[in-house]
C-alpha positions as CSV (number, residue, x, y, z in Angstrom):
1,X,148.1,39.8,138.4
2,X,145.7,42.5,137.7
3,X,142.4,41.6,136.7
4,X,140.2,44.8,135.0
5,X,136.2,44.4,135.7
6,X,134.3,46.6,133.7
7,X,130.4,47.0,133.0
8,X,129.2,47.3,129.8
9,X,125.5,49.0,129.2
10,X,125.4,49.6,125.3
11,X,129.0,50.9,125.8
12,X,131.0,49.5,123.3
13,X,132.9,52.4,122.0
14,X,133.7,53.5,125.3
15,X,134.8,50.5,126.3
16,X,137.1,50.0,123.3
17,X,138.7,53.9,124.2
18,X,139.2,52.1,127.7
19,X,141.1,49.2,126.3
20,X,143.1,51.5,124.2
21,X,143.9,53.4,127.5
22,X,144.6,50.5,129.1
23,X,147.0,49.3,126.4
24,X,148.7,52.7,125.8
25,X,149.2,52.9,130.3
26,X,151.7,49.6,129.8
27,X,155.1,50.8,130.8
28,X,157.1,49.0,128.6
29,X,160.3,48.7,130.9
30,X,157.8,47.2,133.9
31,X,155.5,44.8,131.5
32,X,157.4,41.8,131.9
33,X,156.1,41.9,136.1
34,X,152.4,42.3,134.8
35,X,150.0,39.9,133.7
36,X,146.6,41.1,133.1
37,X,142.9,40.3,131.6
38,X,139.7,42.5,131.2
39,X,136.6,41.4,132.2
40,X,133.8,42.6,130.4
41,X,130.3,41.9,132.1
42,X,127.7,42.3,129.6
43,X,124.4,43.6,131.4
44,X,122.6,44.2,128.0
45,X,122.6,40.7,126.5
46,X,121.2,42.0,123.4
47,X,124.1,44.1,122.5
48,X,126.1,41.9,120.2
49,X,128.5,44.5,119.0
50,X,131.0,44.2,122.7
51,X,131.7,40.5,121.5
52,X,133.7,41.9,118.5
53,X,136.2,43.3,121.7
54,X,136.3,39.6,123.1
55,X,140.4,38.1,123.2
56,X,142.3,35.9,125.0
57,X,143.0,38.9,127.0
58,X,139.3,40.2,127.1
59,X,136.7,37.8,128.4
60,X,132.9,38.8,128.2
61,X,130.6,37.5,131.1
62,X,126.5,37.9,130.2
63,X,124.1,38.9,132.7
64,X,120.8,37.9,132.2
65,X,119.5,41.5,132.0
66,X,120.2,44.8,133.7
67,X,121.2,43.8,137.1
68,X,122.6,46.6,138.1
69,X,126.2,47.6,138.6
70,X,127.1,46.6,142.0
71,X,125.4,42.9,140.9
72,X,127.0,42.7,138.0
73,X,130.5,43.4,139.5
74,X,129.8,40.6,141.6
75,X,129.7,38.4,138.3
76,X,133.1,39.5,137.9
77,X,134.6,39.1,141.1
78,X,133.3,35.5,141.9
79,X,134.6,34.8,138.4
80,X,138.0,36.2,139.2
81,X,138.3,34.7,142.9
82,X,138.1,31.7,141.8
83,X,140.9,32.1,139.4
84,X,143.2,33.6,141.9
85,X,142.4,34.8,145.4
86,X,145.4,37.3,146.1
87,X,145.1,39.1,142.8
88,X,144.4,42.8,142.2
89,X,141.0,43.7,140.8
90,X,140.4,47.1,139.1
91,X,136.6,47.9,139.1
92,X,137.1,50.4,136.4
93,X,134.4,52.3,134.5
94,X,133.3,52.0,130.6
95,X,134.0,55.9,130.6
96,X,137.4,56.1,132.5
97,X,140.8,56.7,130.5
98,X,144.1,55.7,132.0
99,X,147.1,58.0,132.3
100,X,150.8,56.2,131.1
101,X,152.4,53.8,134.2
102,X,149.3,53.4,135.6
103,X,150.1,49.5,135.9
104,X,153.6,50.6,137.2
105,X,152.1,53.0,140.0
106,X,149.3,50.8,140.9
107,X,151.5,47.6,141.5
108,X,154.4,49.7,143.2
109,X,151.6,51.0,145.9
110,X,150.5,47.7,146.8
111,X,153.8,46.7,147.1
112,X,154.4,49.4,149.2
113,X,151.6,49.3,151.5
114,X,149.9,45.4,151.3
115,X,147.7,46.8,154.5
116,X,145.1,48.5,152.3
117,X,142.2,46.4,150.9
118,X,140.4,49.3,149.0
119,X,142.0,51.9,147.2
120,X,140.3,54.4,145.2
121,X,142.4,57.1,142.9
122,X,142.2,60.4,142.2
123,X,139.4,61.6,139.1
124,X,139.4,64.1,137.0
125,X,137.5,65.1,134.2
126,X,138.8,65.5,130.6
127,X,139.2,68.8,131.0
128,X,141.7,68.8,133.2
129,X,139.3,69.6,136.3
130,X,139.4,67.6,139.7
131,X,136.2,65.6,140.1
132,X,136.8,63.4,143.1
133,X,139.5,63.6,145.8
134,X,138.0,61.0,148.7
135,X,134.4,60.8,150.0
136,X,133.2,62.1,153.0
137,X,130.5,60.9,155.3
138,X,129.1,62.9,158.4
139,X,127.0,60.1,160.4
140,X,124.9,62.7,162.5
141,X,123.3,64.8,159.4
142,X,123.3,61.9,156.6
143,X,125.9,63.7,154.8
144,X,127.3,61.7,151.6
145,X,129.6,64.4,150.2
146,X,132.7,63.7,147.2
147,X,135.5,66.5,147.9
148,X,136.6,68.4,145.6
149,X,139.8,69.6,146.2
150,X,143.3,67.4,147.2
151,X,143.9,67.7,150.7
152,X,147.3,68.7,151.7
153,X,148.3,65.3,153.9
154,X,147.3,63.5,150.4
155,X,149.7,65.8,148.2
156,X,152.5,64.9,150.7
157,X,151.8,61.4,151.6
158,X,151.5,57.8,149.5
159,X,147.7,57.7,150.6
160,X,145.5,58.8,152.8
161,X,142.4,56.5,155.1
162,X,138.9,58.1,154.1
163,X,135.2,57.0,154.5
164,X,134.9,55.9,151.2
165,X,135.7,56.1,147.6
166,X,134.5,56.0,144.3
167,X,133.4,53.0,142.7
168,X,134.4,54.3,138.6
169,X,137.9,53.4,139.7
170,X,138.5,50.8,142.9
171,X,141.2,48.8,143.8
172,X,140.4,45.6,145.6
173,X,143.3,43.6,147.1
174,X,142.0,40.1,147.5
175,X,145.1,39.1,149.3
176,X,143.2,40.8,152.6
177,X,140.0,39.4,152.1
178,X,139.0,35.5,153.6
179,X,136.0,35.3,151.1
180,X,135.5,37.0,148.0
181,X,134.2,41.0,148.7
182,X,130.6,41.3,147.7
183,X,128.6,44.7,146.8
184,X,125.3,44.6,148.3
185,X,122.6,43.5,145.5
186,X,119.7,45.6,147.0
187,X,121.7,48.2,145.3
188,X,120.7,49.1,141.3
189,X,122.8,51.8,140.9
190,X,124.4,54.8,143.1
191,X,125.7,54.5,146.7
192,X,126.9,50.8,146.0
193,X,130.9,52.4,146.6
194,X,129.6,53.7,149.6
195,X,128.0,51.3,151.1
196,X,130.5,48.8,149.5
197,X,133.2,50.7,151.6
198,X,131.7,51.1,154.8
199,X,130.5,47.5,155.2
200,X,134.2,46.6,154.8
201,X,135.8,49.2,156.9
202,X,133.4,47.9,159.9
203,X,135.1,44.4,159.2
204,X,138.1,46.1,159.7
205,X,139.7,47.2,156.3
206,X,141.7,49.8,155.7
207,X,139.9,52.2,152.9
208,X,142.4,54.4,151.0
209,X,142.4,57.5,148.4
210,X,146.2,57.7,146.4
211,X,147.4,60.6,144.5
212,X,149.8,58.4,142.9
213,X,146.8,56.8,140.6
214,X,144.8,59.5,138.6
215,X,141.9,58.6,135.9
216,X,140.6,60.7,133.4
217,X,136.3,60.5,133.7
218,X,133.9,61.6,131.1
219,X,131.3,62.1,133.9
220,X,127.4,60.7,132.7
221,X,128.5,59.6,129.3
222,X,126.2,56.6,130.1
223,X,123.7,57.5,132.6
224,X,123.3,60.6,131.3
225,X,121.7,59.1,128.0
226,X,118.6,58.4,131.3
227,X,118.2,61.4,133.4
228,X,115.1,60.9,134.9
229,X,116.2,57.2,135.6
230,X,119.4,58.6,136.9
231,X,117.5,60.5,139.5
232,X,115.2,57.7,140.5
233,X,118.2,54.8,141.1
234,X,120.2,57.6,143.1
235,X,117.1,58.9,145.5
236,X,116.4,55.4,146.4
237,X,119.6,54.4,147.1
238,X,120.6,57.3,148.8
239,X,117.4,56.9,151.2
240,X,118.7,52.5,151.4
241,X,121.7,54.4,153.0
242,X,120.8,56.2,155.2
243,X,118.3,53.3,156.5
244,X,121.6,51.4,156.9
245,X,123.9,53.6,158.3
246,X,122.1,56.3,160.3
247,X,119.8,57.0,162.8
248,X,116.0,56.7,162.2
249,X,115.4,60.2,162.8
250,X,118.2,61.5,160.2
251,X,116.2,58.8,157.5
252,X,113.1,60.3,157.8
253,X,114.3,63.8,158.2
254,X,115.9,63.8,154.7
255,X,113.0,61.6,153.5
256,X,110.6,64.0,154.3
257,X,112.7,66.9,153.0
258,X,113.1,65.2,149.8
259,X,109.7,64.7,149.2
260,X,108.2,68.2,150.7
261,X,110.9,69.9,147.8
262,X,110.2,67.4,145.1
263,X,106.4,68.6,145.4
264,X,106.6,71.9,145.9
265,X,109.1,72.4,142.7
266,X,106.3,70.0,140.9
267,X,105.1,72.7,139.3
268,X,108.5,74.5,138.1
269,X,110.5,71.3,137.2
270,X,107.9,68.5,136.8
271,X,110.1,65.8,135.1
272,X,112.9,66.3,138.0
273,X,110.4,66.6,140.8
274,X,108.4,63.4,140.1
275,X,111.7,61.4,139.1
276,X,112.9,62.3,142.8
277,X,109.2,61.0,143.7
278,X,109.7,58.0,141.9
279,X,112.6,57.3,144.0
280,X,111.0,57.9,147.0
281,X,107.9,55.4,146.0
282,X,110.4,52.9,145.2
283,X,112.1,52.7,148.8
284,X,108.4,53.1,150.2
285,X,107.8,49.7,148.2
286,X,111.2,48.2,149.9
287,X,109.8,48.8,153.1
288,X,106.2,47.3,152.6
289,X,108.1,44.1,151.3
290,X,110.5,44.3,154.0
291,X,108.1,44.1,156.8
């Protein structure tokens, strides 16, 4: 069974493109082994137009507000684990497209290799350009990079192990976890995959990238309608990070290096600059409240 969670933030079209996608990626000859439902968590309760997608096959959860993405994929998971703890869940993104057999190659892997808990899949972009090939993490500098380019071990192998992988389209196989997988709700948006990740592979999960899955991603269709929130959410979260999974002296080397640039480009690029500031005020404010 293969349950789709997706978050809807005044996303309706692009949620209906991904149902499409999802519909058209059936392989006929392979359906009959595939059962299915879309979960549609609504984090903008005021946005009436997503019930019009609701089915027996597409079930809309509310949030009370904007929660956030990681929180609201919570909504979904809980909701699904307690339907049926050993099925698939595909976190998938309002503004992701599915290739044709995408059912058929994602069952087959699990099949294949039940070991792996998370599995993240190759993403391009809809022009045909590579976008995300496994994420990198480098411990010592704070180093939170996506690569670029397929490595050759994952163009001759079924998957690869990485640090961490991309929350616009994750594979969770329940079957390896003893209580339902959480993301980690001081987490609005960005670094929630990553953080997501890494708790689990210190509990011992295997984390894996497959060139066998592809998505298509139109990168920012949503958060690109905010930029200056956009840049906020991901400077605080990146700083949340590193508070979590480096040493002190990395944090507040980047943290001063983010804010010495931010004011000395105030000038130059004043909406950018005092976004990053923004950010940087915000996780000040966590750590007030923290203490």
């Amino acid at each position: 069974m293969i349950y789709w969670i997706t978050v809807n933030y005044y996303s309706t079209e692009l949620i209906q493109r991904l149902i499409n996608s999802i519909v058209e990626a059936r392989d006929a000859a392979f359906l009959p082994r595939i059962n299915n439902q879309i979960i549609i968590i609504n984090n903008s309760p005021d946005d009436q137009s997503i019930y019009q997608l609701q089915s027996s096959h597409i079930l809309i959860l509310d949030s009370p507000q904007n929660i956030g993405f990681g929180r609201a994929c919570n909504i979904g998971l809980n909701w699904v684990y307690q339907q049926n703890h050993e099925a698939l869940v595909w976190l998938i993104n309002p503004d992701v497209i599915l290739p044709k057999n995408s059912f058929t190659n994602a069952t087959r892997f699990f099949e294949e290799n039940p070991d792996i808990s998370l599995l993240g899949t190759v993403v391009y972009t809809p022009n045909g350009e590579l976008e995300f090939a496994g994420g990198e993490f480098i411990q010592k500098t704070g180093k939170i990079a996506e690569l670029k380019s397929i490595s050759q071990e994952l163009k001759t192998k079924s998957y690869v192990l990485t640090d961490w992988v991309s929350g616009c389209s994750l594979l969770i196989n329940l079957k390896k976890f003893k209580d339902c997988p959480q993301f980690d709700e001081d987490y609005f948006l960005y670094y929630e995959d990553f953080d997501f990740c890494r708790r689990y592979t210190q509990q011992g999960h295997l984390i894996a990238l497959t060139h066998q899955i592809q998505v298509i991603h139109q990168s920012s269709s949503i958060t690109g309608q905010y930029p200056a929130l956009k840049i906020q959410q991901s400077i605080y979260s990146y700083l949340l990070t590193l508070e979590q999974y480096t040493e002190k002296k990395v944090l507040f080397y980047r943290l001063f290096r983010i804010t010495f640039a931010s004011l000395f480009s105030l000038i130059r690029d004043p909406e950018v600059s005092l976004s990053k500031l923004k950010g940087v005020w915000l996780y000040f404010q966590r750590l007030v409240k923290s203490k």
